[in-house]
C-alpha positions, 0 to 999 in steps of 0.5 A: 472472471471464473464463474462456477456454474451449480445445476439444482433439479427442483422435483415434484411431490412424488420423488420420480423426477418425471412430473411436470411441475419439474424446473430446472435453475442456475445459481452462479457464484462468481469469484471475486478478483482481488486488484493488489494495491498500488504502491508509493515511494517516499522520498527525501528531498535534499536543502542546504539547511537541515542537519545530516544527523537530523535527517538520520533520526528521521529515518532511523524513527518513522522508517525503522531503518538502522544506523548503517541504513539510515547513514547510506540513504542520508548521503544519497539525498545529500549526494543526489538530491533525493533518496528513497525511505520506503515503499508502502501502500497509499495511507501508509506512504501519506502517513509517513509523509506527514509524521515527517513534515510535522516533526520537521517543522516542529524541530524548526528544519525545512526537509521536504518529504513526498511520495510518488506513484511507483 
């Protein structure tokens, strides 16, 4: 950690620096360091039971992806198992995570949506 380091004389009454009450005293002042936050991946997980333009909409919805993107990401899960939506930092990443899972099983589909550690 940097420290800049401040060196105030405390004088006396007269001015001239010589008398003997003079001091001398440290005032530090330290940097504080910034950690960047970690960052989580969301992913998809693919079932054999919710539709591939369902799972469009979802990406297309909380990932802002377009219909191009969302298409492309759709057939990796389908093909690979899983896919990557996004990378975002812990509270958005669980926030995407559940707004997925809710509006899965309101629509009655069992997508599984997690994140993970990058």
């Amino acid at each position: 950690m940097r420290m800049n380091v401040i060196r105030a004389r405390m004088q006396g009454n007269d001015g001239s620096g010589d008398t003997p009450g003079r001091s001398t005293s440290v005032i530090t002042r330290t940097k504080p360091k910034t950690k960047k936050p970690s960052l989580y991946r969301v992913l998809l997980l693919n079932d054999d039971y919710t539709p591939m333009e369902f799972v469009i909409h979802i990406l297309e919805r909380f990932f802002h992806k377009d219909r191009e993107a969302a298409t492309r990401i759709m057939l990796h899960v389908h093909n690979h198992g899983v896919g990557e939506c996004g990378v975002f930092t812990y509270e958005v990443a669980e926030t995407k995570v559940t707004q997925v899972m809710d509006f899965s099983r309101q629509h009655q589909h069992p997508l599984q949506c997690v994140m993970e550690k990058k």
